[in-house]
Backbone as numpy.savetxt, mean C-alpha at the origin, in Angstrom:
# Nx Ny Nz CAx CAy CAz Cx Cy Cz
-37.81 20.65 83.28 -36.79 19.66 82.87 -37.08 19.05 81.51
-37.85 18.37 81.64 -38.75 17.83 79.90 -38.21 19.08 78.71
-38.55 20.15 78.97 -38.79 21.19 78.38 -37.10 21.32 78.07
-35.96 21.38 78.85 -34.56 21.36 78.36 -34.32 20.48 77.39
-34.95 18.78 77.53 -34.79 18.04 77.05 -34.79 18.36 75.39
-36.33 18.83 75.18 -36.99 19.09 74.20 -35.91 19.91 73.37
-35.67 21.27 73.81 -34.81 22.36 73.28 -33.78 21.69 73.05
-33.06 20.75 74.06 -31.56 20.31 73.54 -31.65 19.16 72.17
-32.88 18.79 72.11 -32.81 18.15 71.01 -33.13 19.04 69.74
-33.78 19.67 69.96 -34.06 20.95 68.63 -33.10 21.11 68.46
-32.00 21.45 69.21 -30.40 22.31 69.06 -29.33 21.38 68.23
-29.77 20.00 68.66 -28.94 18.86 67.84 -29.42 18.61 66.39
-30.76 18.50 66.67 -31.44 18.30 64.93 -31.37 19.48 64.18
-30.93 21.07 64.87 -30.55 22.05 63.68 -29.09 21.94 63.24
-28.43 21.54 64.32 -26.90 21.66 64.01 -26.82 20.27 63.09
-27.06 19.29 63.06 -26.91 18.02 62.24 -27.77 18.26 60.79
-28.62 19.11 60.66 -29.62 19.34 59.84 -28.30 20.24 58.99
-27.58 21.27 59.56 -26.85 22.23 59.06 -25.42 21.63 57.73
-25.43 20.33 58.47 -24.29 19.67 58.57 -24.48 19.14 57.25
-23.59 19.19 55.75 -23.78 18.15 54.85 -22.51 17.77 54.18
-22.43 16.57 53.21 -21.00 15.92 52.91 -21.39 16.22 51.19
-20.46 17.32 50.81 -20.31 17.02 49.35 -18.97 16.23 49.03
-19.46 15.51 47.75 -18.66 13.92 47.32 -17.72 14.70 46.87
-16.54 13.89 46.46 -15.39 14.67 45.40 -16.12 14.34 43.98
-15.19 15.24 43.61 -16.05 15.60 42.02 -17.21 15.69 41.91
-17.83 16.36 42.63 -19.39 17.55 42.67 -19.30 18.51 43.85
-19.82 19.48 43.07 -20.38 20.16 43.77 -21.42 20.77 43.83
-22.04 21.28 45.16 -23.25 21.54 45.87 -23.57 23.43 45.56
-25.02 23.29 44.64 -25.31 24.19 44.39 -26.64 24.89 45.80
-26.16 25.93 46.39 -27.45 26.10 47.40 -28.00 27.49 47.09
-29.51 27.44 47.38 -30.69 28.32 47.44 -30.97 28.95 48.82
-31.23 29.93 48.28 -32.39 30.52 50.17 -33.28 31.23 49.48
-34.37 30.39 49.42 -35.84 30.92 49.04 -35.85 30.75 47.98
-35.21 29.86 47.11 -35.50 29.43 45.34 -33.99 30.28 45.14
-33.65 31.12 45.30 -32.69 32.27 44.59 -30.88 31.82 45.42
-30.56 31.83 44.01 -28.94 31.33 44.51 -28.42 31.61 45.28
-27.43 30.95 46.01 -27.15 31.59 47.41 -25.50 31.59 47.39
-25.42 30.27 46.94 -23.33 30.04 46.98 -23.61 28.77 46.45
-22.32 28.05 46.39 -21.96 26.43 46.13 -21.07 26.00 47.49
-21.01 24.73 47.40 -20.17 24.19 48.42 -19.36 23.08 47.31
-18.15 23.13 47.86 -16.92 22.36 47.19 -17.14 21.21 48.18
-16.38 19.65 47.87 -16.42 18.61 48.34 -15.79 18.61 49.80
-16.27 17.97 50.48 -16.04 17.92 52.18 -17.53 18.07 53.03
-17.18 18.22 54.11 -17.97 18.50 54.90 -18.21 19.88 54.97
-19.21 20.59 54.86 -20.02 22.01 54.41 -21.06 22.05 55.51
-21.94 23.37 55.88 -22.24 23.96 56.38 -23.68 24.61 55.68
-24.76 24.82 56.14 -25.59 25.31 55.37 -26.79 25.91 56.64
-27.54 27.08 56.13 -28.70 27.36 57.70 -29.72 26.71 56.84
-30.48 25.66 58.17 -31.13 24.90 58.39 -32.41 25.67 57.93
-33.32 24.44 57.38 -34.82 24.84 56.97 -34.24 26.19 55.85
-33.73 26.98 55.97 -33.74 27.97 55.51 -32.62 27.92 53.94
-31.79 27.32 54.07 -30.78 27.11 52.70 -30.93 25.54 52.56
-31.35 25.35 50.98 -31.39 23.64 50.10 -30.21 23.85 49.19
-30.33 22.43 49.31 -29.12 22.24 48.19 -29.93 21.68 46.83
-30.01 22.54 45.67 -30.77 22.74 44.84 -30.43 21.56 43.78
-29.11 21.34 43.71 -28.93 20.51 42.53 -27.35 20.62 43.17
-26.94 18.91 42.70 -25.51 18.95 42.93 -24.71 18.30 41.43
-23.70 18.74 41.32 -23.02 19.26 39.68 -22.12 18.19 39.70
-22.01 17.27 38.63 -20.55 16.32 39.06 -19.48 17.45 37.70
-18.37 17.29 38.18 -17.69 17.70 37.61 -16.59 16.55 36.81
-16.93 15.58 37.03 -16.61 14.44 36.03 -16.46 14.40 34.94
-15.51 13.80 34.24 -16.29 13.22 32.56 -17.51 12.59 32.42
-18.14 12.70 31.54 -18.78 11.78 31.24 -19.82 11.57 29.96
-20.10 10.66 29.77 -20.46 9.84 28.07 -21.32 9.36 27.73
-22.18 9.58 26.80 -23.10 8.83 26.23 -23.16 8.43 24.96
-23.93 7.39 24.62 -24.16 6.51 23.10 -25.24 7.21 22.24
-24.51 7.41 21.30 -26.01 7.85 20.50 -25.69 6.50 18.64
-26.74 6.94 18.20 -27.12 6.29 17.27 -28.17 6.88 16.34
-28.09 7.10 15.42 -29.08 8.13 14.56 -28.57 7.88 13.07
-29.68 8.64 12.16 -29.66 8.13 11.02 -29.04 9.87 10.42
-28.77 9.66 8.97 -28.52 11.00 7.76 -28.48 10.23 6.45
-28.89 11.31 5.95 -29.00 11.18 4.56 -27.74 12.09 3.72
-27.36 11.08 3.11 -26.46 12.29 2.25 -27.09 13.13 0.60
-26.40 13.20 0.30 -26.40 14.57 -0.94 -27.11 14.01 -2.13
-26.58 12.46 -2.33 -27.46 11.46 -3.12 -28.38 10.71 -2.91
-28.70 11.11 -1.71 -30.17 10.28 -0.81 -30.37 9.27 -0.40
-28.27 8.82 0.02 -28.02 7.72 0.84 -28.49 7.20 2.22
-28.71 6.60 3.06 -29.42 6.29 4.38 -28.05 6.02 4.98
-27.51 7.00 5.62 -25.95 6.75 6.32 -26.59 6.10 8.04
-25.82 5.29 8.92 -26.41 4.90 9.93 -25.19 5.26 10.68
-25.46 6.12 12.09 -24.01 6.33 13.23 -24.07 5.79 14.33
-23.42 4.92 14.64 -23.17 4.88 16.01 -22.02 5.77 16.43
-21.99 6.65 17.71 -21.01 7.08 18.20 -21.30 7.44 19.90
-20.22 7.85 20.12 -19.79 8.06 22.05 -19.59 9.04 22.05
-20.07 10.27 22.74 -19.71 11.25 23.33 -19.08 11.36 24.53
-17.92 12.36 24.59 -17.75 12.34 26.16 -17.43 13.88 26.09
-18.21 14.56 27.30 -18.12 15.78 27.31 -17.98 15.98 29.51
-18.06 17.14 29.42 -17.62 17.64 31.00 -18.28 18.78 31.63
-18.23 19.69 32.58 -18.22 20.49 32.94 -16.93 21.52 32.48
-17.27 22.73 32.02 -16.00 23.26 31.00 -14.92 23.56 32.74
-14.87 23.93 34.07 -14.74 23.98 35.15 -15.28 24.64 36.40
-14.69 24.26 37.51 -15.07 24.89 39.05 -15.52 25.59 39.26
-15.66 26.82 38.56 -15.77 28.40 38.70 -17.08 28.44 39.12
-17.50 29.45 39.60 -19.18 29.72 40.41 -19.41 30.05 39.43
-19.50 31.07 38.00 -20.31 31.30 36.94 -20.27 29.97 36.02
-19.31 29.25 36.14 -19.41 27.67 34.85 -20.93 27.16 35.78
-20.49 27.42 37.35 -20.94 26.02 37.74 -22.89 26.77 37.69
-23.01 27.79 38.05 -23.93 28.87 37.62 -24.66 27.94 36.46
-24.17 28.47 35.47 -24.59 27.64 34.17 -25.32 26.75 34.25
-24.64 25.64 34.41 -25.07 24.42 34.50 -26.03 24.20 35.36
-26.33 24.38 36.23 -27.21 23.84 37.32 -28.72 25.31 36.45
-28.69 26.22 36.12 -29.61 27.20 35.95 -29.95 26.86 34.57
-29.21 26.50 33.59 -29.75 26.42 32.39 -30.94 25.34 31.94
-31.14 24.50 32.32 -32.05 23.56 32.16 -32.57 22.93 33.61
-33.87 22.74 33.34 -34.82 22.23 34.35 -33.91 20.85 35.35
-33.67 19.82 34.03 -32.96 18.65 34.65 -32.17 18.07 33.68
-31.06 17.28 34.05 -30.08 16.90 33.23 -30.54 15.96 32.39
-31.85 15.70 32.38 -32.65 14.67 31.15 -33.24 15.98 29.68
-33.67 17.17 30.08 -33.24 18.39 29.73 -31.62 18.37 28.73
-31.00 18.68 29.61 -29.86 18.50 29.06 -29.04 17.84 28.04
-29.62 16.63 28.21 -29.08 15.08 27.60 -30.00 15.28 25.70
-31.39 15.37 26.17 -32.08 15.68 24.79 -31.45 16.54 23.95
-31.58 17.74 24.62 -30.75 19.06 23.99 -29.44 19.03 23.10
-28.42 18.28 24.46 -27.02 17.69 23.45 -27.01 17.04 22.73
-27.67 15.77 22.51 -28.06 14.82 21.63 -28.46 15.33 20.10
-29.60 16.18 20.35 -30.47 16.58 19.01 -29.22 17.88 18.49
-28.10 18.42 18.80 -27.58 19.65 18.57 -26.13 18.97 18.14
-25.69 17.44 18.73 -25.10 17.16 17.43 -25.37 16.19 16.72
-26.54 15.76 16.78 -27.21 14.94 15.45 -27.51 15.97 14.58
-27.70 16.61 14.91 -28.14 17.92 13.84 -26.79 18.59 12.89
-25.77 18.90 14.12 -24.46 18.89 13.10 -24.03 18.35 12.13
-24.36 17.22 12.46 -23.92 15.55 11.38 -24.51 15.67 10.73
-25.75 15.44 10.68 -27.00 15.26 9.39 -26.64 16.67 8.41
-26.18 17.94 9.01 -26.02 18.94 7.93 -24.53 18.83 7.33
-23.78 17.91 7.82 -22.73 17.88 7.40 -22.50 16.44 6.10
-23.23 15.52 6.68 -23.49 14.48 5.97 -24.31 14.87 4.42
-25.29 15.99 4.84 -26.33 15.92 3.25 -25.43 17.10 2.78
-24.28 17.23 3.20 -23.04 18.27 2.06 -22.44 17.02 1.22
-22.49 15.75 1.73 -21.21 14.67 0.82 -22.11 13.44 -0.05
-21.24 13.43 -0.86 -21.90 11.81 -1.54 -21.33 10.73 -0.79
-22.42 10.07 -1.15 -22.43 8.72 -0.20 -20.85 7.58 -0.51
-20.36 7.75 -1.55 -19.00 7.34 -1.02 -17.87 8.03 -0.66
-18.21 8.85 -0.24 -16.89 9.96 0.36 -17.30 9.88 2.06
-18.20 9.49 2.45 -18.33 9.47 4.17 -17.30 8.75 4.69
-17.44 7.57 4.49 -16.19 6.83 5.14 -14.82 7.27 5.20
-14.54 8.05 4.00 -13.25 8.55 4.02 -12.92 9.99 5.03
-14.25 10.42 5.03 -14.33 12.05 6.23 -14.80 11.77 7.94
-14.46 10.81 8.15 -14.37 10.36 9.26 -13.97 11.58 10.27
-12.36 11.51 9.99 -11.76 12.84 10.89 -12.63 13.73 10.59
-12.89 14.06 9.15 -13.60 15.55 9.42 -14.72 16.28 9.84
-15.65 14.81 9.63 -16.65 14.56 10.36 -16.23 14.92 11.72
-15.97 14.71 12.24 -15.82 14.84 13.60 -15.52 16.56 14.38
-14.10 16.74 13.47 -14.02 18.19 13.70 -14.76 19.22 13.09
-15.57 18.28 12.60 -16.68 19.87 12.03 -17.84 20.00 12.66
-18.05 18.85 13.41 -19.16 18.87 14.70 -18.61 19.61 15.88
-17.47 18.97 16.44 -16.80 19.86 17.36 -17.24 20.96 17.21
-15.94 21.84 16.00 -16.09 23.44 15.81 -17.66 24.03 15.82
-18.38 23.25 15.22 -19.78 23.92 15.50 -20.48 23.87 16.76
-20.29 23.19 17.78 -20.83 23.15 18.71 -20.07 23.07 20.08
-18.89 23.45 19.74 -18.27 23.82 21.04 -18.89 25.22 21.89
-19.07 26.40 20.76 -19.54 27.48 21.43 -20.81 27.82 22.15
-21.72 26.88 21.74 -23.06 26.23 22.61 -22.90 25.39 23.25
-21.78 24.88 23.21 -21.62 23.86 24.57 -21.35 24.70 25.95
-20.33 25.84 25.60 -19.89 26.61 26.32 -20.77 27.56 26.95
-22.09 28.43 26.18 -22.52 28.94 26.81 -23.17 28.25 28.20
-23.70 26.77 27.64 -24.42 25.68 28.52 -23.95 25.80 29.97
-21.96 25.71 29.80 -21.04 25.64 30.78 -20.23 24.39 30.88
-20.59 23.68 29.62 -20.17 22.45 29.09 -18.75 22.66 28.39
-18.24 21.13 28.03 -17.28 21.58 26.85 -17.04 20.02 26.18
-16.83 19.86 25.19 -16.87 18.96 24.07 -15.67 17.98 24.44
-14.98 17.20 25.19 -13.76 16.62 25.21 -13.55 15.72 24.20
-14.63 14.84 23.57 -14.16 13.68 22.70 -15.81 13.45 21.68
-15.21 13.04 20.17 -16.76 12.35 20.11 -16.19 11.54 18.47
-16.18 10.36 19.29 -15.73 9.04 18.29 -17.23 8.79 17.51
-16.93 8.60 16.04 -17.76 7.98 15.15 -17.40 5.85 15.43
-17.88 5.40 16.19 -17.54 3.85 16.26 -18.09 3.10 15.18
-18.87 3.53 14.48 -19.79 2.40 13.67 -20.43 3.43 12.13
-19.95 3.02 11.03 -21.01 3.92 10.24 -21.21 3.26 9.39
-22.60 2.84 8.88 -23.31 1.62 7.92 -24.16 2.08 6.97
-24.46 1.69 5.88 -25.32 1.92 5.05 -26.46 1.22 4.45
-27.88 0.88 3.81 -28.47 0.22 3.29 -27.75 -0.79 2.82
-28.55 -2.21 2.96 -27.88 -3.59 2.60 -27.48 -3.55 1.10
-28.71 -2.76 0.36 -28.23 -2.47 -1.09 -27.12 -1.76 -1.54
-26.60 -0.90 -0.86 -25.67 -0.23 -0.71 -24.33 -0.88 -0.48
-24.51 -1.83 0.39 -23.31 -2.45 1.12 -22.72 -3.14 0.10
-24.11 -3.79 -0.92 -23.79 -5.06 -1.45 -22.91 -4.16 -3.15
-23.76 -2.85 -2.94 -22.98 -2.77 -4.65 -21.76 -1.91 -4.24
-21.61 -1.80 -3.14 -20.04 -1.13 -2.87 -18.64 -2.28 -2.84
-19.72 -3.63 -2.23 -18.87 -4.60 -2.36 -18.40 -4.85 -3.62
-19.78 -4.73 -4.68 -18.94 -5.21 -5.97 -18.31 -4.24 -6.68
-18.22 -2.88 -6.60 -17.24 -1.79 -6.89 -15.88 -2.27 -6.02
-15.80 -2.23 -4.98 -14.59 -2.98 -4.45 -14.24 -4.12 -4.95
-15.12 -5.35 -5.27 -14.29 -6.28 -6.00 -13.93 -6.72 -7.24
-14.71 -5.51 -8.05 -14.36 -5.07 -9.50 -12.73 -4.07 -9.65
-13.04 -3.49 -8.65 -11.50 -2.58 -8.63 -10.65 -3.43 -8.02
-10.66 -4.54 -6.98 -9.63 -5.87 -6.95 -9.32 -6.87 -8.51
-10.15 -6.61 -9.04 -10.04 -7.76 -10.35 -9.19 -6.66 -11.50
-9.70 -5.37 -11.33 -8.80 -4.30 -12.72 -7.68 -4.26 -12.25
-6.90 -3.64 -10.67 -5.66 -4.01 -10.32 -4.92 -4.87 -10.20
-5.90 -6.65 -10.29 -5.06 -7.29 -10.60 -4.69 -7.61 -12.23
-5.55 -7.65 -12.98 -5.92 -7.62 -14.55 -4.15 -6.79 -14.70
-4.36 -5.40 -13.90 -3.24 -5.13 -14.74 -2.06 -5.15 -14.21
-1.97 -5.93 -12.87 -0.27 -6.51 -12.09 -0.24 -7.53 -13.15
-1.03 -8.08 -12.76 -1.06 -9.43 -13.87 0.19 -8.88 -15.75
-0.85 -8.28 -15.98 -0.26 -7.98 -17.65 1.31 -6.81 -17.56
1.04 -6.52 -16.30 2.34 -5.76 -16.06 3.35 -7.04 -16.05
2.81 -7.75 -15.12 4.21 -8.99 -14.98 4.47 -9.70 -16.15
3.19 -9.94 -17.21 3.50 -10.65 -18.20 4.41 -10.25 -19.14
3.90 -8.43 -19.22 4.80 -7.55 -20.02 6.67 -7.80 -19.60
6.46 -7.43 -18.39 8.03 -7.40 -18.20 8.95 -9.25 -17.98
7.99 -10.41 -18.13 8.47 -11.23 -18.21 8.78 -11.77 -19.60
7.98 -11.19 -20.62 8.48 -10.94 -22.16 9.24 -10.33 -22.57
9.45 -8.82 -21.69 10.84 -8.32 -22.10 11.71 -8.57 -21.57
11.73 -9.46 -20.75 13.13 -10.01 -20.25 13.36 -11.08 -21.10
12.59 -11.82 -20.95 12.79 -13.01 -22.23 13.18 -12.86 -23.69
12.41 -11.50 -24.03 13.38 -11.13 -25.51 14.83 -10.68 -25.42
15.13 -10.14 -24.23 16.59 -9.75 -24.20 17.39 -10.49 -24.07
17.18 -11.71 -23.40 17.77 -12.82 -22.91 17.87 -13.69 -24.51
16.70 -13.88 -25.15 17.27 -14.22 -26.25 18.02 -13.52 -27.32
17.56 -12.01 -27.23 18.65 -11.63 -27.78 19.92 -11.33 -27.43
20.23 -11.56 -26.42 21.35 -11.81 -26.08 22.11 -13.07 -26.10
21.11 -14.00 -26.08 21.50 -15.64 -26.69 22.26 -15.15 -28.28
21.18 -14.83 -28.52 21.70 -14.49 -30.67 22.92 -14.18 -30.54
22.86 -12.67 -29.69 23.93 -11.65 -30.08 25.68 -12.49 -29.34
25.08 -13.17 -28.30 26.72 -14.56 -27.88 27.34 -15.43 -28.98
25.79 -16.16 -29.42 25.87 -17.07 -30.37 26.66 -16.77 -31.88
25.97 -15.59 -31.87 26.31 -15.28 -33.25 28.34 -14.67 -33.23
28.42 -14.11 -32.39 29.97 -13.29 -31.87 30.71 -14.73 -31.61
30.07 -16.16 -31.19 30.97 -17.18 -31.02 31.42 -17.81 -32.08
29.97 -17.38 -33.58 30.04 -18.23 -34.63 30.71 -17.08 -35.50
31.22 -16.05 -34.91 31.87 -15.39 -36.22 33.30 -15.22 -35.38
33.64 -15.90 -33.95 35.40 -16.19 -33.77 35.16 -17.63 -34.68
34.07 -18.62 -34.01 35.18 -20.09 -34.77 34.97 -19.93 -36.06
34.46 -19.26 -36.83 34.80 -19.28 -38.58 36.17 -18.48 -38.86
36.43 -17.47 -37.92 37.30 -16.71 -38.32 38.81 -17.42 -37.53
38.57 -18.67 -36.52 39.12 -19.54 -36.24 39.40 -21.08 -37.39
38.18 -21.22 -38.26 38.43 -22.20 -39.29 38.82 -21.44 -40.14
38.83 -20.45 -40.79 39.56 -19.91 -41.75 41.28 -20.02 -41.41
41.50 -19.45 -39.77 42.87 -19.15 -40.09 43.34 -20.78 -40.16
42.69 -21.77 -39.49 42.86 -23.12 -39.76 43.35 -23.92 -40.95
42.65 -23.31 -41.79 42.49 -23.30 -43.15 43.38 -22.92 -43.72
44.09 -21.70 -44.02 44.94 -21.09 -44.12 46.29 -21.40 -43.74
46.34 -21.77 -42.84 47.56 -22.55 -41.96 48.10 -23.99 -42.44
46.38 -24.70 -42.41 46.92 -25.97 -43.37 47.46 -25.58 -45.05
46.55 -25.00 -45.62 46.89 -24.50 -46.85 48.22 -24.29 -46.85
49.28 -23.36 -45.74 50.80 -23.11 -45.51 51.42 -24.12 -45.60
51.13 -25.08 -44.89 51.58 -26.21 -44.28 51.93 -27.12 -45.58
50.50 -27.52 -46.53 50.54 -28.24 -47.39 51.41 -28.15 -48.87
51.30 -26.59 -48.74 52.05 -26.05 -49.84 53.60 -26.36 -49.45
53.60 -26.13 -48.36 55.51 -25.85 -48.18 56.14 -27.04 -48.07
54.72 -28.03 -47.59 55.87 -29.32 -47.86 55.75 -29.77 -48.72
54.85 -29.53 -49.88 55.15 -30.03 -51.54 55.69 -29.08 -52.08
56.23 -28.44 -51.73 57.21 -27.68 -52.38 58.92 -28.41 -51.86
58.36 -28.68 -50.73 59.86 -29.18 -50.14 59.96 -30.99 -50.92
58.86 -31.38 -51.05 58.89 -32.69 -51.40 59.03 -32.72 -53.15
58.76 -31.11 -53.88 58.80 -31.26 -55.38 60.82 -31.20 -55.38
60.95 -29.92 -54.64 62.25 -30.01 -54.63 63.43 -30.76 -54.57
63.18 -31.78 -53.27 63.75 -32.80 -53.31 63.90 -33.93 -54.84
62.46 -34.29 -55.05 62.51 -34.57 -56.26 63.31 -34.64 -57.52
63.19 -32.89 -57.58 63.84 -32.54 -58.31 65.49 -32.78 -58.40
66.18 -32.71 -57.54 67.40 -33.18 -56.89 67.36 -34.34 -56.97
66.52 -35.61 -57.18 66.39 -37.01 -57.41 66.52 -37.33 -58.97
66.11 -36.22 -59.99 65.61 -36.38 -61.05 64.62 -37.23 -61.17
63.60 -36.75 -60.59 62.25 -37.72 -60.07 61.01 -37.11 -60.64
60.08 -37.28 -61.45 59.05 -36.92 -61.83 58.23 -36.30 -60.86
57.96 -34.23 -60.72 56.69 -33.85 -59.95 55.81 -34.28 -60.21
55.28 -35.16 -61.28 54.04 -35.35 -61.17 53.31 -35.87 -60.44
54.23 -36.71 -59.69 53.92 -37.88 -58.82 53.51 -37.61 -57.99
53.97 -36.33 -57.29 52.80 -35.60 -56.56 51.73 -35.07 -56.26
51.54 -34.61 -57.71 50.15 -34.90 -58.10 49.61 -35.52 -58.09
50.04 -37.17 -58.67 49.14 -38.07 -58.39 48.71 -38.52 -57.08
49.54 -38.70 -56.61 49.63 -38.74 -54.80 48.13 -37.97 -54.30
48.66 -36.73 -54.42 47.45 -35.48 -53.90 45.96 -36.34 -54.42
46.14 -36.75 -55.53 44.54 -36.94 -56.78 43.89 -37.88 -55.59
45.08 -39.23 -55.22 45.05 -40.17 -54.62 44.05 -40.33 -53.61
45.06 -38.97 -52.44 44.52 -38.75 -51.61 43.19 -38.42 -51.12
43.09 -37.05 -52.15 41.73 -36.61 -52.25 40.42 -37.41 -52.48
40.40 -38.69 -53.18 39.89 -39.85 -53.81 39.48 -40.55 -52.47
40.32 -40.32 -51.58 40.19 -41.43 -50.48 39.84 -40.69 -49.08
39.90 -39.75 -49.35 39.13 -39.16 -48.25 38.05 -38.39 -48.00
37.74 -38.81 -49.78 35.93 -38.24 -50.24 35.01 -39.58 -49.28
36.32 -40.93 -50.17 35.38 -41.99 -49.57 35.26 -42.48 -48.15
35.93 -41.86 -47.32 36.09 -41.84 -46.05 35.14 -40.96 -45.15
35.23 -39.81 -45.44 34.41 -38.73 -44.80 33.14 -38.24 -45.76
32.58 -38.58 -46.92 31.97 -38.30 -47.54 30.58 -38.59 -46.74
30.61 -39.18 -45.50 29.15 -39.83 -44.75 27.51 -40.18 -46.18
28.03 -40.61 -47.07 26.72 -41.20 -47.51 26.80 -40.35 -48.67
27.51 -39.19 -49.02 27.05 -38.19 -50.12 27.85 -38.41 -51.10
26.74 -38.19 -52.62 27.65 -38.38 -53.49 27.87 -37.31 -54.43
29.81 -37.56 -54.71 30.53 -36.67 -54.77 30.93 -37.03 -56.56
30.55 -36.25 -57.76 31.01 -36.49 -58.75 32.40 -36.08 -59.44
33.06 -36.90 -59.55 34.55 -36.62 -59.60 34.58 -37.60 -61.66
35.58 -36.82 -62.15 35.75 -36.78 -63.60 36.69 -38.13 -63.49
37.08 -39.95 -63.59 38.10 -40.29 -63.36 38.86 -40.79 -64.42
38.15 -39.69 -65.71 38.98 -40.39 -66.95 40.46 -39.59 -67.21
41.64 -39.94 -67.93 42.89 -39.29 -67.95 42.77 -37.95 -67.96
41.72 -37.16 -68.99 41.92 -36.23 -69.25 41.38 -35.33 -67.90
40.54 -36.23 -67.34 39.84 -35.29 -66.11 41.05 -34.89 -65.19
41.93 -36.13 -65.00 43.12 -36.26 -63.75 44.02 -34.92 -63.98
44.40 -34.91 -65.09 45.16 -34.06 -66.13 44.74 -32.89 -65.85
43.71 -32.31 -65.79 43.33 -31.34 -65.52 42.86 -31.04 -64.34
42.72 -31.65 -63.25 42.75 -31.41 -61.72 44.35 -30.83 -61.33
44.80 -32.20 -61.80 46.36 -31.60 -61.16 47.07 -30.84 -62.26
46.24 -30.17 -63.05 47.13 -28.81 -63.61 46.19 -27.52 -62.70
45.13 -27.82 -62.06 44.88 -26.94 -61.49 45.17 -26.67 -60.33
45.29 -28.16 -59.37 46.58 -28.24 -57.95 47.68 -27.23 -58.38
48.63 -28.06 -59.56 50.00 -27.08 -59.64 49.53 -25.87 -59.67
48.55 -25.35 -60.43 48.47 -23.76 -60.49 48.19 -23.34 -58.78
47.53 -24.08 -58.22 47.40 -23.28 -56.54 48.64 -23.53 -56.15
49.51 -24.37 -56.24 50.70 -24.48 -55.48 51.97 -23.61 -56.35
51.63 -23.20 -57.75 52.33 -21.77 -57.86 52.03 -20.97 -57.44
50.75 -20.44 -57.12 50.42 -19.42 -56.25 50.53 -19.11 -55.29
50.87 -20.25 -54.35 51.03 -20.27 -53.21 52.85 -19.61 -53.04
53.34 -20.62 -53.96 54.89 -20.06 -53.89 55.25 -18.67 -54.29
54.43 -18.02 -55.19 53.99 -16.66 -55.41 53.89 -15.19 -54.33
52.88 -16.17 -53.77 52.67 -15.20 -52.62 54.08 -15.29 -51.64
54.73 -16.28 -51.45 55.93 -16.17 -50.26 56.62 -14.98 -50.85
């Protein structure tokens, strides 16, 4: 009886022994006698006892690590990286999953390996550039690590999904004279918005005055050509009514001269009227009068001339 006991418990501890739970997203690589045997996919699996281990189990996850490392570039800059990798299992398949679990001892193995294979990319890609062109090759940085090391990722059984540059720094000396190249090229672009605006706020201003001139001057050559006909008009005016006033005269048997004198009169009195302060030398002896108003009559024959 003891002895059933015994056996029925052997029979439970092989069948429970047999019995194992692979997680989702891994899977279970198994041995019989060191030498590969199969995998088991996630669930509850099956394995002969004492006789098949489960050698290593594979996540088939993403997953990511930080690195941080130094390069030198082409001018013997000290470039500094932080970046994130995220890489995977390339997939499911019994030869991917093969791979992975056979190629390296342990995934600390692994981790060194990836690490140093694309720091190594970078650093040969970095001592191709001068030290101010990195920042700008960001993207290309990136895809030129990829392309180089996707196909060793692959033999691994790996595959490359992502690998962000987050951080890239340089010597403090560096930092500081890039700053002042940057804030020397802020002071020349403004230097010349600046003299650009000044430029075009001078040529607006010369046009504007010359266009003041060119109004001014077109206003001062209507009202002259407005006081002339003014002029002219009175001149009509003055003539025709001493002509109308000699005529009459004449029909009076009335001396023209008198109109003359009149005119002399006038003229006399509206030097002293409008003359504002200036002085005006006028001849006022007989012979001077005499000869003004023989030179009136001569404009006012001329005038009758021209009708």
């Amino acid at each position: 009886m003891p002895i059933i006991y015994i056996l029925s418990g052997l029979g439970l501890i092989l069948v429970f022994s047999s019995l194992l739970t692979v997680t989702q997203g891994t899977i279970a690589v198994i041995t019989l006698f060191g030498k590969y045997q199969r995998i088991l996919t996630p669930g509850l699996r099956m394995k002969i006892p004492i006789l098949e281990k489960v050698y290593r189990r594979i996540s088939i996850q993403n997953q990511s690590i930080e690195m941080e490392f130094q390069a030198v570039t082409i001018d013997q800059a000290n470039v500094y990286f932080k970046s994130m990798l995220l890489y995977s299992v390339m997939d499911a398949q019994e030869e991917t999953i093969k791979k992975v679990a056979f190629k390296f001892i342990s995934n600390r193995d692994l981790m060194q390996a990836l690490i140093r294979t694309i720091e190594g990319s970078i650093r040969a890609y970095v001592a191709s550039q001068k030290q101010s062109e990195i920042l700008g090759l960001r993207h290309e940085l990136v895809e030129s690590v990829k392309n180089q090391i996707d196909h060793t990722l692959e033999t691994w059984g790996y595959h490359l999904l992502d690998l962000q540059i987050n951080d890239i720094t340089f010597d403090q000396a560096i930092i500081d004279s890039m700053s002042k190249v940057v804030a020397s090229n802020n002071l020349k672009a403004a230097a010349e918005n600046e003299g650009q605006a000044l430029l075009i706020t001078k040529t607006k201003a010369a046009e504007a005055e010359g266009n003041a001139i060119k109004i001014a001057a077109q206003a001062e050559k209507e009202a002259a050509m407005l006081r002339g006909q003014g002029v002219a008009l009175f001149r009509q005016e003055v003539a025709k009514g001493m002509s109308e006033a000699a005529e009459e005269m004449k029909q009076a048997n009335l001396d023209t001269n008198v109109i003359l004198f009149s005119m002399w009169t006038e003229a006399i009195k509206n030097f002293a009227e409008y003359g504002q302060g200036n002085t005006i030398f006028l001849d006022g002896s007989a012979e001077g009068m005499q000869k003004t108003m023989k030179q009136i009559q001569a404009m006012l024959s001329s005038e009758q001339n021209q009708k």
